[in-house]
N, C-alpha and C positions, 0 to 999 in steps of 0.2 A: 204875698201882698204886704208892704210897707204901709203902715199908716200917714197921717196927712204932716203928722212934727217929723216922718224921717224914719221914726223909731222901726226896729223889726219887733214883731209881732213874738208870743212864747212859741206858737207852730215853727216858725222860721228860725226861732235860735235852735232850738232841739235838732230840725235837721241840719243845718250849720255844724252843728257841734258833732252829731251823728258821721258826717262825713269826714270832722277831721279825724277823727276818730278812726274811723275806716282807711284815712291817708297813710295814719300815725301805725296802725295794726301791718300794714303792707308794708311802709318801709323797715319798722323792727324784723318782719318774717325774712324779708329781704335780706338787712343787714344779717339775720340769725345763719342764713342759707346759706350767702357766701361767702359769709366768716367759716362756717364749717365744711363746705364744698374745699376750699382752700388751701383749710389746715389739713384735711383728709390728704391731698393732692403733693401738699410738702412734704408730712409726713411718710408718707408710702414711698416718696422716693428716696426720702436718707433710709426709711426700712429697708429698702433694694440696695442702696449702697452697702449698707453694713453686712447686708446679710451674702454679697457675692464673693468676696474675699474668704467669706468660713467653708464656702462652700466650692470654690475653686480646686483646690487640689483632689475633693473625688470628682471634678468636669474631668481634669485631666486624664487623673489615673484612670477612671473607669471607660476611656474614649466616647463619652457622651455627642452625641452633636449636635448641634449649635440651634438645630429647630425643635430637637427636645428640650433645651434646656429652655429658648424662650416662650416655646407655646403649652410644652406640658407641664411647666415647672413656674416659671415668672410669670404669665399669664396667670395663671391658677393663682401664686403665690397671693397677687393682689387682694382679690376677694378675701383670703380668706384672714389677712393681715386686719384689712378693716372688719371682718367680722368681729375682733378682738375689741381694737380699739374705738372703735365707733361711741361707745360711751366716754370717756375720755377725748376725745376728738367734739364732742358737745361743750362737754366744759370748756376746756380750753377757747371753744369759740366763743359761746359766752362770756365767758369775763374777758376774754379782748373786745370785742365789739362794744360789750357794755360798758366797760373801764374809760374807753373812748368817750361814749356817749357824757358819761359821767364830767369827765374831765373838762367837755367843752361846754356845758353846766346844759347841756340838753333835760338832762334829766330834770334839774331846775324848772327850768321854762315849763315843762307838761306838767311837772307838780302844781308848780302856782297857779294854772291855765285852769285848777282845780279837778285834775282825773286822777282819781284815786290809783293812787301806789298798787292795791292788790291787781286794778282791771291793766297796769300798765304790764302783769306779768302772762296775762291772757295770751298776748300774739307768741310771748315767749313756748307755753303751752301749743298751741297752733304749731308752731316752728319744731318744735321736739315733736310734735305727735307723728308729723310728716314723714320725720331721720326714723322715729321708733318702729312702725309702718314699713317700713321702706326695710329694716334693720331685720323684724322679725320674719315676717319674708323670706329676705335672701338667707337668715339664722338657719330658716328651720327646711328650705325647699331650692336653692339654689345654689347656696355658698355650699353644702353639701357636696355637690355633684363636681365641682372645679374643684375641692377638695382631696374628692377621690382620684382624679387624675392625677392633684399633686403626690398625694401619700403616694401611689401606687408606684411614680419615680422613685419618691424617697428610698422606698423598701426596696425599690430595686437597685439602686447606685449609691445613697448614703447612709443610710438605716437598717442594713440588713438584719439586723439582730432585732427588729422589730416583730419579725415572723415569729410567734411562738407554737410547741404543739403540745398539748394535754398527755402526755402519756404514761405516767406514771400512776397508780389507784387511783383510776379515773369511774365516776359515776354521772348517771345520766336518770332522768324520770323518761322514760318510751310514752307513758303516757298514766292519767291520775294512779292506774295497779300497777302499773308496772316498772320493776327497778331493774337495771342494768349497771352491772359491775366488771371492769375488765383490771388485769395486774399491770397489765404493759399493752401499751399501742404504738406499730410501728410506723412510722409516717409511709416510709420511702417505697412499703407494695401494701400498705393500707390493711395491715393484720393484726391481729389481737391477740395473745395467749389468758388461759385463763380466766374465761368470759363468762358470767352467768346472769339468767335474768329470775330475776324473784317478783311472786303476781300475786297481787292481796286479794281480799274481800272484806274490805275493812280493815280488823286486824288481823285477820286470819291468813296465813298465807294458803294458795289453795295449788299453787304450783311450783316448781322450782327446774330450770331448769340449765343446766354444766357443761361447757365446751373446754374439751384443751385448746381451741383455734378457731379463731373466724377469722375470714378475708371478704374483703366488698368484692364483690363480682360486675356489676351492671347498673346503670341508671335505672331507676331512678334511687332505690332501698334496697336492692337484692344482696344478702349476705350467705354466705357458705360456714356452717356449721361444720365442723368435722373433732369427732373422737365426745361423742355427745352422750348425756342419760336426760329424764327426762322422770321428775317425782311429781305425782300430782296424790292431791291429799281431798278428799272428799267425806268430811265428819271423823268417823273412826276408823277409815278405809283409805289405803296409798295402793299408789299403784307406780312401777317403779320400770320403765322404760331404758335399756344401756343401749348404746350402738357403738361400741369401741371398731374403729378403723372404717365407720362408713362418716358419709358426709349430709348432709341436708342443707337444702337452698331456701331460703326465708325470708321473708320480707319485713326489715324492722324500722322502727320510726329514729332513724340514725343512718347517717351520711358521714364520706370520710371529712367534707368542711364542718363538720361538730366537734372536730378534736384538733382545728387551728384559731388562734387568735391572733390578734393583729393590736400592739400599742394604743395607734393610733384609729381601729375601727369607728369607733365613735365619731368620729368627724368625716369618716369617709360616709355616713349615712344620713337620708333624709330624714326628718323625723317620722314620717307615716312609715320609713322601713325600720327604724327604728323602733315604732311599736307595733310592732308586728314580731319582731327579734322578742322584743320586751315579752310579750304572751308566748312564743316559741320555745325561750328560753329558761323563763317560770315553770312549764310544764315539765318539763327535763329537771329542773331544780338546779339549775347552772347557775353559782353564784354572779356570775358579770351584767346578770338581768340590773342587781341595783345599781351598778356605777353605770348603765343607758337611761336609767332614770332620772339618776341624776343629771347626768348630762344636756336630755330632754329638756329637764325642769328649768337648769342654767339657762336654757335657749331664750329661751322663755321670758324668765327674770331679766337678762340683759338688757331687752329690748325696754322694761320696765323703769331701768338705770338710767336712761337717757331723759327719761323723764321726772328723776329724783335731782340729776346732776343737773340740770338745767333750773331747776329754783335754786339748788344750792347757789352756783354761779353767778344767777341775779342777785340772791341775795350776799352773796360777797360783793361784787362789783357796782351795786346799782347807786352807792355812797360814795360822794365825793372823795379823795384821802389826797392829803400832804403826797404820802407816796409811791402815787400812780399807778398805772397798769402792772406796774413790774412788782410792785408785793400782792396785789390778789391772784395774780398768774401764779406766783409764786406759795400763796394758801390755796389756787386752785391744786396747783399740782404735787403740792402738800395731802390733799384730801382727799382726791386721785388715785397716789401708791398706797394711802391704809387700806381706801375701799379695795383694791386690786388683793393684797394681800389679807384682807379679813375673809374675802370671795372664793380666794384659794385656802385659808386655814379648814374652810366651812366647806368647803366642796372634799377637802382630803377627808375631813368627820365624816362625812356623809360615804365615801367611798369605800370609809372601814366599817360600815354597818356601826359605827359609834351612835350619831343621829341617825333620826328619820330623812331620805334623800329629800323629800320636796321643804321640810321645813331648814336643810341648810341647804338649799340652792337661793333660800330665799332669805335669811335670816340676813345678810349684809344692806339688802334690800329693804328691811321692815328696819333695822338701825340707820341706815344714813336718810330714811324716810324721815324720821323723829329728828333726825338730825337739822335735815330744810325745814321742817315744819318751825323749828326752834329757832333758826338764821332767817328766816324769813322774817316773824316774827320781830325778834332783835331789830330789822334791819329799818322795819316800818316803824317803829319809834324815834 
């Protein structure tokens, strides 16, 4: 209700003001989305341009054809390209859309209209949390699975040296007593020379026992023992078991996929198979448990980045400049390749058991944090 001079009432300005607000919140989310819907859309296809030409001559050589390369290879390839860049794909939208805004003194107008500079970063938040959302997701339970489809071309027609197999002084945990030690594992009929399993009780060892040979026999764990002894140690007392030229069939917590690796494993898996590998893997004492954790942990963090890069962005872009869009595109993506390579310095530390994995998956993360917090800052003065 209007009063009798005309005037609106304080109820009527508040919600007045309330909606523009609301108008102004929907068209930033808006401009935020399909500025970055967009760039996502561009980028993926010059990604597909460049990457067909490297990859042309194993299509040829290897007689691939033509519905494996588009549906198990370039299908796949999509997802998992933006899985990458989806943080960078933020920024980038960000300071164009806002550089725009900027430019056409929009940003002006909502300032003097008196809404504070911090709530004008609000829809921006809104907007990232969405892509982040969406990011962590497909990171950790989707982009996965089109993944594995992709790797498992690669290794099969242009990566073959991706397949590795443990066979040389290889050691394994059977379980918290029990140590297994083989000299050599052969892939190609799944046999061992030289095998022996050692079984604590605390520190004590209370068993030991020595193969010239095992071979995997049967699904699910069945192993064949042959030319075997057999120490067990009980206080002051052994007791000392040979069976030279017989065999024995046995069930150990070891399958012949325990003695292959893959490169690229880690991106062929979800994250709940992931840790499950992760506790599988610990248990055995297989050193690749920490580089899944780390990886986990990246999953993780990335999703976090989009929502570090997106205040940086504002606060590059949200200030008028003499020299437009094209120099804070230009410190966005400036800002971009350090974060990308500080991400990878910290991820390689973490892979060499140098740091702890979760504080360098995240360590680029907690710096370009301090970083918006500081640009933001700056930006509001």
């Amino acid at each position: 209700m209007e009063k009798a001079d005309g005037k609106k009432t304080g109820h009527q300005i508040i919600n007045y003001s309330a909606s523009i607000l609301k108008r102004l919140d929907i068209y930033i989310i808006q401009k935020y989305l399909g500025t970055f819907f967009f760039s996502m859309l561009l980028i993926t296809m010059v990604a597909i341009v460049i990457d067909f030409p490297e990859r042309i001559d194993h299509f040829i050589n290897e007689s691939v054809t033509f519905k494996e390369i588009l549906f198990d290879y370039y299908l796949n390839f999509i997802p998992w390209i933006n899985a990458i860049l989806w943080p960078l794909f933020a920024l980038i939208a960000v300071i164009f859309f806002t550089s725009r805004l900027a430019k056409d003194t929009e940003f002006v107008a909502m300032l003097s209209s008196g809404i504070s500079y911090y709530r004008l970063l609000l829809p921006y938040l809104a907007g990232a949390l969405v892509i982040a959302s969406l990011h962590w997701t497909g990171n950790n339970y989707i982009v996965p699975k089109s993944t594995r489809i992709k790797a498992e071309f690669e290794n099969k027609y242009i990566y073959k040296a991706n397949q590795k197999v443990d066979s040389d002084n290889v050691q394994f945990m059977l379980d918290p007593q029990s140590i297994a030690f083989l000299r050599y594992y052969r892939y190609r009929d799944t046999s061992a020379i030289d095998f022996r399993i050692e079984t604590y009780d605390g520190q004590k060892m209370v068993k030991y026992l020595s193969a010239q040979r095992i071979k995997f026999k049967k699904e699910p764990n069945i192993w064949t023992i042959e030319d075997y002894y057999i120490r067990t140690i009980s206080g002051k007392r052994e007791m000392l078991k040979v069976k030279r030229g017989e065999s024995l069939d046995t069930m150990l917590n070891l399958v012949p996929k325990d003695f292959v690796r893959y490169k690229n494993q880690r991106e062929m898996m979800t994250s709940s198979e992931m840790r499950e590998l992760i506790k599988y893997e610990r248990q055995k004492g297989i050193s690749t448990a920490n580089n899944l954790v780390v990886e986990l942990q990246r999953r993780n963090a990335d999703s976090v980045t989009i929502l570090i890069l997106t205040i940086i962005g504002f606060a590059i872009a949200s200030r008028k400049s003499r020299e437009g869009t094209g120099l804070n595109l230009a410190l966005g993506a400036g800002i971009g390749a350090i974060f990308v390579v500080t991400s990878r310095f910290a991820i390689a530390f973490s892979n060499s058991l140098a740091i702890d994995p979760v504080i360098g998956a995240w360590i680029p993360n907690l710096f370009f944090g301090l970083l918006s917090v500081l640009l933001l800052f700056k930006a509001q003065q």
